[in-house]
BALUM-972144 format. One record per residue (C-alpha): residue number from 1; residue in three letters; chain; x, y, z. Coordinates in nm, 4 decimals. Layout:
BALUM-972144
<n:NUM | res:ALA | chain:A | c1:X | c2:Y | c3:Z>
...
END
This chain:
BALUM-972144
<n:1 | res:UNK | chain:A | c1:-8.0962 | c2:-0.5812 | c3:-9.8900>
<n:2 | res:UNK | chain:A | c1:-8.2127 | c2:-0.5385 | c3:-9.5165>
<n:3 | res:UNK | chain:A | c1:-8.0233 | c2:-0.6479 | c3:-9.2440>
<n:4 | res:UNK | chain:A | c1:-8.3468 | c2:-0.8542 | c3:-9.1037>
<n:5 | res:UNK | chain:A | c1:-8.3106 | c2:-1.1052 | c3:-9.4342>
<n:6 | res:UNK | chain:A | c1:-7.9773 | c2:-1.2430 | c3:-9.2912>
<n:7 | res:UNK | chain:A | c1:-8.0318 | c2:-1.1759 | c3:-8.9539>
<n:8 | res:UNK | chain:A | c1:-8.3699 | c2:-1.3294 | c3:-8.9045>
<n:9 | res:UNK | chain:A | c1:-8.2120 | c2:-1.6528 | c3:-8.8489>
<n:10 | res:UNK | chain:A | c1:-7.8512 | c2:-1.6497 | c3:-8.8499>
<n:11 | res:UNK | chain:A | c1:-7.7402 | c2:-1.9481 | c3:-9.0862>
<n:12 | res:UNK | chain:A | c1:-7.4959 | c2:-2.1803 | c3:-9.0098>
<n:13 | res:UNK | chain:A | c1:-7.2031 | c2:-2.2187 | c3:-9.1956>
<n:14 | res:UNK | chain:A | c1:-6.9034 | c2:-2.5189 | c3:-9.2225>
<n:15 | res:UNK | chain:A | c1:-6.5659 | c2:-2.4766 | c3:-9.3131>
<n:16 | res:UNK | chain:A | c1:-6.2950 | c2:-2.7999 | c3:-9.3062>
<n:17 | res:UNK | chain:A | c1:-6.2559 | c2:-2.7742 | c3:-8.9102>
<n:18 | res:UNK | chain:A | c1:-6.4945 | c2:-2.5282 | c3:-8.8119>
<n:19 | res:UNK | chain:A | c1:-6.8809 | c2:-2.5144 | c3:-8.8088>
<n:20 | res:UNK | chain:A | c1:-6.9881 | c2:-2.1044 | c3:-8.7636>
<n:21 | res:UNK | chain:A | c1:-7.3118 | c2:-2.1560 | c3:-8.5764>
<n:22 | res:UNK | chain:A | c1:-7.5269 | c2:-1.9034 | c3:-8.3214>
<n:23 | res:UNK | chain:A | c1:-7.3600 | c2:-1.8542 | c3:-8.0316>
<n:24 | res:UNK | chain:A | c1:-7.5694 | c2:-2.0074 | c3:-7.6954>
<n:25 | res:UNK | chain:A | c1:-7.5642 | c2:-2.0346 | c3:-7.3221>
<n:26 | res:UNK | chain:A | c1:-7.3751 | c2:-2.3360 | c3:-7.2955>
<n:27 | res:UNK | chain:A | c1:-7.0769 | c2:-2.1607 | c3:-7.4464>
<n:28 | res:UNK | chain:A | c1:-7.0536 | c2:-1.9682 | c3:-7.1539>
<n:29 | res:UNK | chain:A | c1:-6.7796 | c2:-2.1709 | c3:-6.9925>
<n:30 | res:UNK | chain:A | c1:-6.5908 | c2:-2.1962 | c3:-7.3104>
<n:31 | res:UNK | chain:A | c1:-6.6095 | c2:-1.8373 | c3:-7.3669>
<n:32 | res:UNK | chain:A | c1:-6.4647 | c2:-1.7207 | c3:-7.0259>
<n:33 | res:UNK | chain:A | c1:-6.1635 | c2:-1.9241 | c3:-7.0681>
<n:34 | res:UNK | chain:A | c1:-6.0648 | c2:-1.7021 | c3:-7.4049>
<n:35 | res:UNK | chain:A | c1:-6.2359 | c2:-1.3955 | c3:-7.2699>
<n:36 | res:UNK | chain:A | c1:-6.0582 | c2:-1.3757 | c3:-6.9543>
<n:37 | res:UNK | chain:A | c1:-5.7526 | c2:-1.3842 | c3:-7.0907>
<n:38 | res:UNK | chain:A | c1:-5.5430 | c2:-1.0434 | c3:-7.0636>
<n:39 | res:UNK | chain:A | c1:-5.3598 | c2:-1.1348 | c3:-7.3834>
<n:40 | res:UNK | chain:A | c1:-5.6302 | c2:-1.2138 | c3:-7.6258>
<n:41 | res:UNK | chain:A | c1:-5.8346 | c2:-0.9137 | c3:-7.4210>
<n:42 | res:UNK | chain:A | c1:-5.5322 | c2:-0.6999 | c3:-7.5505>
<n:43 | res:UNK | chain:A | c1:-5.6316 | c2:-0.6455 | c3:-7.8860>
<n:44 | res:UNK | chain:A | c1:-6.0438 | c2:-0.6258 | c3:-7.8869>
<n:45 | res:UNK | chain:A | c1:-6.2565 | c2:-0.3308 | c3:-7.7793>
<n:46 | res:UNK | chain:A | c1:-6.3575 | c2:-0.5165 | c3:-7.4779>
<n:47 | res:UNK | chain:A | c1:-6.2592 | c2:-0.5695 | c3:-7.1090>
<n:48 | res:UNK | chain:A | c1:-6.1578 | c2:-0.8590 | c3:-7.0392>
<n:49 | res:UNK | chain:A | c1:-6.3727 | c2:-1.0641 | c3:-6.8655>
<n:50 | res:UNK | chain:A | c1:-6.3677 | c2:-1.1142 | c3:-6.4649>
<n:51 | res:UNK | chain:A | c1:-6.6233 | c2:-1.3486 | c3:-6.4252>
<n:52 | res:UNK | chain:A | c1:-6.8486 | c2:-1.5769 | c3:-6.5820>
<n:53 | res:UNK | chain:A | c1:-7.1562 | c2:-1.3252 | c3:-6.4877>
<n:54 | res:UNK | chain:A | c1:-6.9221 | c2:-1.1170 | c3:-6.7053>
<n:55 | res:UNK | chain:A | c1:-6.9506 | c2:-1.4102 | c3:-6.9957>
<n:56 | res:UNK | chain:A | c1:-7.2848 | c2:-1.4754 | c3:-6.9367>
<n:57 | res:UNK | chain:A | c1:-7.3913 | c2:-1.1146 | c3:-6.9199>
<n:58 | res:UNK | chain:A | c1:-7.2678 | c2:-1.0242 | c3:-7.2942>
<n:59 | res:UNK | chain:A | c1:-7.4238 | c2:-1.3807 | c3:-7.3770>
<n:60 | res:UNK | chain:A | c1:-7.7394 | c2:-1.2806 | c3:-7.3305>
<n:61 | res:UNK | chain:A | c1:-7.6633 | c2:-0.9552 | c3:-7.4776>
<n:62 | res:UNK | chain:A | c1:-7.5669 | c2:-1.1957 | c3:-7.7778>
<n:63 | res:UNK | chain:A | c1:-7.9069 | c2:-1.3931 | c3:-7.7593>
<n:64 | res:UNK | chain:A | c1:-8.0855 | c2:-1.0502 | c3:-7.7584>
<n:65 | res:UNK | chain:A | c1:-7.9081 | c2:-0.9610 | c3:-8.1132>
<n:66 | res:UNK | chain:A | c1:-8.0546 | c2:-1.2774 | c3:-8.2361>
<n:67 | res:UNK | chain:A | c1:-8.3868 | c2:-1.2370 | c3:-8.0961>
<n:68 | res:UNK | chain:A | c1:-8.4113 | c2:-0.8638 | c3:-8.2453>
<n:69 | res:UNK | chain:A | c1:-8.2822 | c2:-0.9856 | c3:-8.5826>
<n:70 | res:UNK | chain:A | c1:-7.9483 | c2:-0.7430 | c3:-8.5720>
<n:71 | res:UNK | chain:A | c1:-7.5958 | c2:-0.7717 | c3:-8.6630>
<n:72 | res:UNK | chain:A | c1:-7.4604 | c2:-1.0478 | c3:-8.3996>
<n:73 | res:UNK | chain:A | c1:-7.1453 | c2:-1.2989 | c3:-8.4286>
<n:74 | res:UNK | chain:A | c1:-7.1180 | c2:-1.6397 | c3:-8.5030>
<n:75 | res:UNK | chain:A | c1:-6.9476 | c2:-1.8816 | c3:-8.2442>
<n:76 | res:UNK | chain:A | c1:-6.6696 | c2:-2.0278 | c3:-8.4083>
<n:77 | res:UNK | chain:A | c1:-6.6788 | c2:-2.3945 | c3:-8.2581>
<n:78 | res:UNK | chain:A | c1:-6.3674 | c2:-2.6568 | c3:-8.3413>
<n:79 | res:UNK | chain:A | c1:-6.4979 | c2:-3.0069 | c3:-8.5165>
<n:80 | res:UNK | chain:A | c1:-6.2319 | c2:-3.1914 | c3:-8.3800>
<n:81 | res:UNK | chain:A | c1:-6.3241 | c2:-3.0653 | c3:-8.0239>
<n:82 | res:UNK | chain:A | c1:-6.6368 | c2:-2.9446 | c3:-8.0105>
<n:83 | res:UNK | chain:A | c1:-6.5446 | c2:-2.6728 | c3:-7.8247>
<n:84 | res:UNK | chain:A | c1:-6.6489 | c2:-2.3111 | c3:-7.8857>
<n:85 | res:UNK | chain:A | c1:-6.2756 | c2:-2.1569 | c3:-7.9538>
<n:86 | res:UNK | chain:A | c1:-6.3838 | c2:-1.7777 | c3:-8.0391>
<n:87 | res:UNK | chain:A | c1:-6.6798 | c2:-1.5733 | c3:-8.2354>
<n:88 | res:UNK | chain:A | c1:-6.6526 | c2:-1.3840 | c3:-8.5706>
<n:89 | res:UNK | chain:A | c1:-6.9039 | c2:-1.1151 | c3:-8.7358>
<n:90 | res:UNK | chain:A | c1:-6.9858 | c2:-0.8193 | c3:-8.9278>
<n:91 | res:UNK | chain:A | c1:-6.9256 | c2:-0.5832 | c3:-8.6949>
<n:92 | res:UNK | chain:A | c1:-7.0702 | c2:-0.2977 | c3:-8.9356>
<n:93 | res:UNK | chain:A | c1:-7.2970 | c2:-0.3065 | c3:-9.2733>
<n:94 | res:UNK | chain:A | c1:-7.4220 | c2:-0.0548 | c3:-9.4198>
<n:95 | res:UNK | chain:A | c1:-7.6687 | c2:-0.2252 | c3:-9.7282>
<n:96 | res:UNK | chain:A | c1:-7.7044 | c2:0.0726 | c3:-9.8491>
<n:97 | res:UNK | chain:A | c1:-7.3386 | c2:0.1137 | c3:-9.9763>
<n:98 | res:UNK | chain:A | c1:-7.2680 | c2:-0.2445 | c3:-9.9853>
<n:99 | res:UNK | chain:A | c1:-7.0345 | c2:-0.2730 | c3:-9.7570>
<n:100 | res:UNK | chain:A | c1:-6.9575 | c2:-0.3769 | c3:-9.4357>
<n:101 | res:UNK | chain:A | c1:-6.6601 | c2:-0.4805 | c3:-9.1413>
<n:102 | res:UNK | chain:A | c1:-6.5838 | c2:-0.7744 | c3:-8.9850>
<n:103 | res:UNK | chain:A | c1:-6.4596 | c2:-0.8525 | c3:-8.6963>
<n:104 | res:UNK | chain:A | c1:-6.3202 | c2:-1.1515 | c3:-8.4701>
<n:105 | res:UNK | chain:A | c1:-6.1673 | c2:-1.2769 | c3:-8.1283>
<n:106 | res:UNK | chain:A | c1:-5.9989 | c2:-1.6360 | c3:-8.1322>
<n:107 | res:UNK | chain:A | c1:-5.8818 | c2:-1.8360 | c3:-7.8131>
<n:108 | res:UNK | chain:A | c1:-5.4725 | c2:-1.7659 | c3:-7.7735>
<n:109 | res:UNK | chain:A | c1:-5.4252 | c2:-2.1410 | c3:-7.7936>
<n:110 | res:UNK | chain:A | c1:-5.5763 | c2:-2.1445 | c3:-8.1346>
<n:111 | res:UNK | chain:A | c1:-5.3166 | c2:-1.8790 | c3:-8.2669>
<n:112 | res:UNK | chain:A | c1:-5.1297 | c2:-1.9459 | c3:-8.5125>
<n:113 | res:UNK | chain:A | c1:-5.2909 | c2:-2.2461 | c3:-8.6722>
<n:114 | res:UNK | chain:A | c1:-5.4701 | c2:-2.0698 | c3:-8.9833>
<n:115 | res:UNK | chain:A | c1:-5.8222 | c2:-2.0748 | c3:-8.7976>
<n:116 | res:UNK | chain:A | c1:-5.9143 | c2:-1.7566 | c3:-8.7746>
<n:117 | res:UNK | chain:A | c1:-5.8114 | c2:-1.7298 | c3:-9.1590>
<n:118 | res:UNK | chain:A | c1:-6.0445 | c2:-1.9833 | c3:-9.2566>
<n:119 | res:UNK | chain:A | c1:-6.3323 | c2:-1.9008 | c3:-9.0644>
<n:120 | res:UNK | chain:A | c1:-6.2699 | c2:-1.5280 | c3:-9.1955>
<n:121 | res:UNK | chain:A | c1:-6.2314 | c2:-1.6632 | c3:-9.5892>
<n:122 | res:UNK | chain:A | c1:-6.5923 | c2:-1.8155 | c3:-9.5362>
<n:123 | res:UNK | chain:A | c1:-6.7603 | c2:-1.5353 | c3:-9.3568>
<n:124 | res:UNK | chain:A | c1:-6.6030 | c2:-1.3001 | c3:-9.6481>
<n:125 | res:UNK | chain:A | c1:-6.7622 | c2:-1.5621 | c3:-9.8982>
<n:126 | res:UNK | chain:A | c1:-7.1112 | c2:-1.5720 | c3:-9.7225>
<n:127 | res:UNK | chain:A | c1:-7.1018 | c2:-1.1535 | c3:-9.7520>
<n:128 | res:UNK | chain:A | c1:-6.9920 | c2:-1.1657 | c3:-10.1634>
<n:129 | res:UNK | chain:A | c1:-7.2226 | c2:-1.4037 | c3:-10.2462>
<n:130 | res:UNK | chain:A | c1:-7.5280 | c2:-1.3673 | c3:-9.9667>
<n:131 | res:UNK | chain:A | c1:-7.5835 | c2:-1.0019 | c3:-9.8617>
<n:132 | res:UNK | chain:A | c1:-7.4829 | c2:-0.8178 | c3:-10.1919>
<n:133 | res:UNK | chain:A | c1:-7.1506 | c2:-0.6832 | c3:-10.0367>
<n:134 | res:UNK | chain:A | c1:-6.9012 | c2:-0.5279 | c3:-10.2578>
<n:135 | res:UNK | chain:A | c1:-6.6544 | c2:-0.4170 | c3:-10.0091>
<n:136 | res:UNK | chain:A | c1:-6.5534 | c2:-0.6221 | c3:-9.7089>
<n:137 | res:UNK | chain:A | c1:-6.3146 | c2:-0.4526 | c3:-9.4626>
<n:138 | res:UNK | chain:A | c1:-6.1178 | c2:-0.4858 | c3:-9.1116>
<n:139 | res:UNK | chain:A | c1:-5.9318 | c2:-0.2667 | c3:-8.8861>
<n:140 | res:UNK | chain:A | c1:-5.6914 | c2:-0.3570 | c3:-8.6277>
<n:141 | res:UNK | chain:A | c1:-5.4224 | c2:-0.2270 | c3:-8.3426>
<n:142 | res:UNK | chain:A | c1:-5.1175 | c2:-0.1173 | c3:-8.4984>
<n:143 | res:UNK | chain:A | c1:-4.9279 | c2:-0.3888 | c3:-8.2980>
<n:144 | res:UNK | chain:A | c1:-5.1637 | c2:-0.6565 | c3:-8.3487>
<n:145 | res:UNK | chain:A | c1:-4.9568 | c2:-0.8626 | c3:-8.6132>
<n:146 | res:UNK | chain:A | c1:-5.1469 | c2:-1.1446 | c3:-8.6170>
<n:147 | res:UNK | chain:A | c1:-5.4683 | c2:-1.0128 | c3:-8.7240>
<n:148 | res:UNK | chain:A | c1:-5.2921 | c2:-0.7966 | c3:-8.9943>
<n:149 | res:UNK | chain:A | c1:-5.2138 | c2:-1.1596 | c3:-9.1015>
<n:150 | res:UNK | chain:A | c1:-5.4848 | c2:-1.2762 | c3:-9.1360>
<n:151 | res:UNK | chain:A | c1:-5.6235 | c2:-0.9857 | c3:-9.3382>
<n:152 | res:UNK | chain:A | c1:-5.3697 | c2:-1.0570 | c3:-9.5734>
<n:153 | res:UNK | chain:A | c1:-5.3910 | c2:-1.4084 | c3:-9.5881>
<n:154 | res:UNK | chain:A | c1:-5.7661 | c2:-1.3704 | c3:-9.6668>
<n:155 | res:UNK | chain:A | c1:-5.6722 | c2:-1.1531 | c3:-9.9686>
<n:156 | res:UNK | chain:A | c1:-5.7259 | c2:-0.8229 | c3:-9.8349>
<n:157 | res:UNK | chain:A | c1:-5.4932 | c2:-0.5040 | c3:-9.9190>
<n:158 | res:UNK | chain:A | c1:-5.3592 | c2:-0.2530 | c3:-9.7113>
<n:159 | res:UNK | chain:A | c1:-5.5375 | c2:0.0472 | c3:-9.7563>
<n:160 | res:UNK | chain:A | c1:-5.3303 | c2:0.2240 | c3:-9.4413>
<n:161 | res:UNK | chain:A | c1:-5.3640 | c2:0.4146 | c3:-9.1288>
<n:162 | res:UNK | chain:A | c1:-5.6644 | c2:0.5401 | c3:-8.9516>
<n:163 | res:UNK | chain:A | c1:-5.4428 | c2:0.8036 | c3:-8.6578>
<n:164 | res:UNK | chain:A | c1:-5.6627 | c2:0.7993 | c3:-8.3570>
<n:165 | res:UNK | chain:A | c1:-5.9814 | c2:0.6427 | c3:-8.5033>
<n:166 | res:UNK | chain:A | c1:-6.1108 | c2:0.5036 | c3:-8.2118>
<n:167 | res:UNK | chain:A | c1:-6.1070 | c2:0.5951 | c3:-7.8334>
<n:168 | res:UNK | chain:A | c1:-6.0783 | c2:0.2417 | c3:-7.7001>
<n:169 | res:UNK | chain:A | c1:-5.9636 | c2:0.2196 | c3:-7.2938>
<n:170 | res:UNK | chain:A | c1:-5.8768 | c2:0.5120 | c3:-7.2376>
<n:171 | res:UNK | chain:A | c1:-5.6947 | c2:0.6250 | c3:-7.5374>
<n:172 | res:UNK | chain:A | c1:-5.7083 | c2:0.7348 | c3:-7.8819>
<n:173 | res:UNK | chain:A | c1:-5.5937 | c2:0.4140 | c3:-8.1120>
<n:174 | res:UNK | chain:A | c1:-5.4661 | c2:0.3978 | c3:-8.4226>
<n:175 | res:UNK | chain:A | c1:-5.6158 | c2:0.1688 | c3:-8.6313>
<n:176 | res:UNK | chain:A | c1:-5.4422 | c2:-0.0020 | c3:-8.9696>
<n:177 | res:UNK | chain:A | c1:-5.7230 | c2:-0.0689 | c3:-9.2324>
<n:178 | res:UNK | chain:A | c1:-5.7485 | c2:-0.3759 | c3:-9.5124>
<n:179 | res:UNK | chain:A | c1:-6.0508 | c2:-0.3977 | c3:-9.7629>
<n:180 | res:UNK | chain:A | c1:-6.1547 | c2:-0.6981 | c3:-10.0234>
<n:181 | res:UNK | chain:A | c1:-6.3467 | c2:-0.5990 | c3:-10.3165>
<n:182 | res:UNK | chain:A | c1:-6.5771 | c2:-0.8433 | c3:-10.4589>
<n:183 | res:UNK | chain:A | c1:-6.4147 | c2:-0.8424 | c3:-10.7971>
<n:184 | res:UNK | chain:A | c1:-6.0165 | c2:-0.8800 | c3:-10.6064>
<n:185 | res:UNK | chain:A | c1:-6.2392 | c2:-1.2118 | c3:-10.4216>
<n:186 | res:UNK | chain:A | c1:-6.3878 | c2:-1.3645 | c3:-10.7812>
<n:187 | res:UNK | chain:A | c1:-6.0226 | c2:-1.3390 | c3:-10.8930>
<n:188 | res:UNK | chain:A | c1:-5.8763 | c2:-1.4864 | c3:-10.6381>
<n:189 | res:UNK | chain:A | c1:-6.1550 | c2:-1.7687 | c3:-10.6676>
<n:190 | res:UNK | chain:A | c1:-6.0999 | c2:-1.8331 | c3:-10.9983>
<n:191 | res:UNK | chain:A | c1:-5.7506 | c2:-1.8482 | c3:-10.9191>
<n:192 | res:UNK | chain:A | c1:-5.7716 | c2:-2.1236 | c3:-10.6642>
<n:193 | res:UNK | chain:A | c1:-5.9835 | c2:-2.2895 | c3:-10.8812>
<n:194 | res:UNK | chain:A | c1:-5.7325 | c2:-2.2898 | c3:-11.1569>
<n:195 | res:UNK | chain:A | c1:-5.4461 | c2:-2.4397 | c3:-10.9016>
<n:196 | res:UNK | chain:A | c1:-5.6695 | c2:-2.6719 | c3:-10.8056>
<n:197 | res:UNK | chain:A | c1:-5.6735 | c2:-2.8694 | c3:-11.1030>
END
């Protein structure tokens, strides 16, 4: 599969309180107010933030992505606000081996309330059953509990320790690494399905 047949027009996709959707100008303001934050800025690959030239300069960076059909995040916007709270994506694929990373950034007010699980379950279940993905893995900071959370909480195991993976301001990081296979996600489908009833 090519990375154009997904990307040509990013789809948008609906979970019970979030709608994934492109991200767009207008998000700018909503954007800043997460991305200049030093705390949530603590545990991406990016600086925080300073401005909203800052905001509106990776925005169009964004819109660029889009327009060139490559690998670009979805805004993760709240239904009951309407507010754009934080993006998600596949920050790697590689169709070749069927596999791919994803990545995501959530407003600190947000933490803690299972959204960045949810809109991770669906992006996981738009890679299984859309882009022929049989691996689906994340990395994170060592110290960055929350989003070795939500790895697990999306069904992903522990595969370990990546020692000084990534050089990522201004020093070597180590990175912890979780995978989902496709066949640990049809189990864990059927699974829910079976509860379900």
């Amino acid at each position: 599969m090519e990375i154009e047949t997904v990307y040509a027009d990013l789809p948008k996709l609906e979970t019970e309180r979030l709608i994934l959707r492109k991200v767009t100008m207008n998000d700018a303001e909503d954007m800043f107010a997460y991305g200049s934050d030093e705390e949530v800025a603590r545990y991406v690959t990016w600086d925080k933030h300073n401005t909203i030239e800052d905001t509106r300069s990776f925005i169009d960076f964004v819109l660029g992505k889009y327009e060139n059909k490559q690998l670009a995040p979805w805004a993760i916007e709240s239904k009951e606000t309407g507010r754009m709270i934080g993006t998600i994506d596949f920050v790697s694929w590689q169709p070749r081996h069927n596999s791919a990373e994803i990545g995501y950034v959530i407003a600190r007010d947000q933490w803690g309330k299972g959204i960045t699980t949810e809109a991770a379950s669906e992006l996981i279940k738009f890679g299984f059953e859309h882009m022929e993905l049989v691996r689906i893995q994340a990395r994170c900071f060592i110290e960055n509990i929350g989003s070795a959370r939500v790895m697990e909480k999306v069904g992903m195991s522990f595969e370990g320790v990546n020692r000084k993976a990534a050089f990522i301001k201004g020093k070597h990081r180590d990175l912890k690494i979780y995978a989902i296979l496709k066949e640990d996600f049809a189990y864990l489908q059927k699974k829910h399905m079976e509860e379900a009833v």
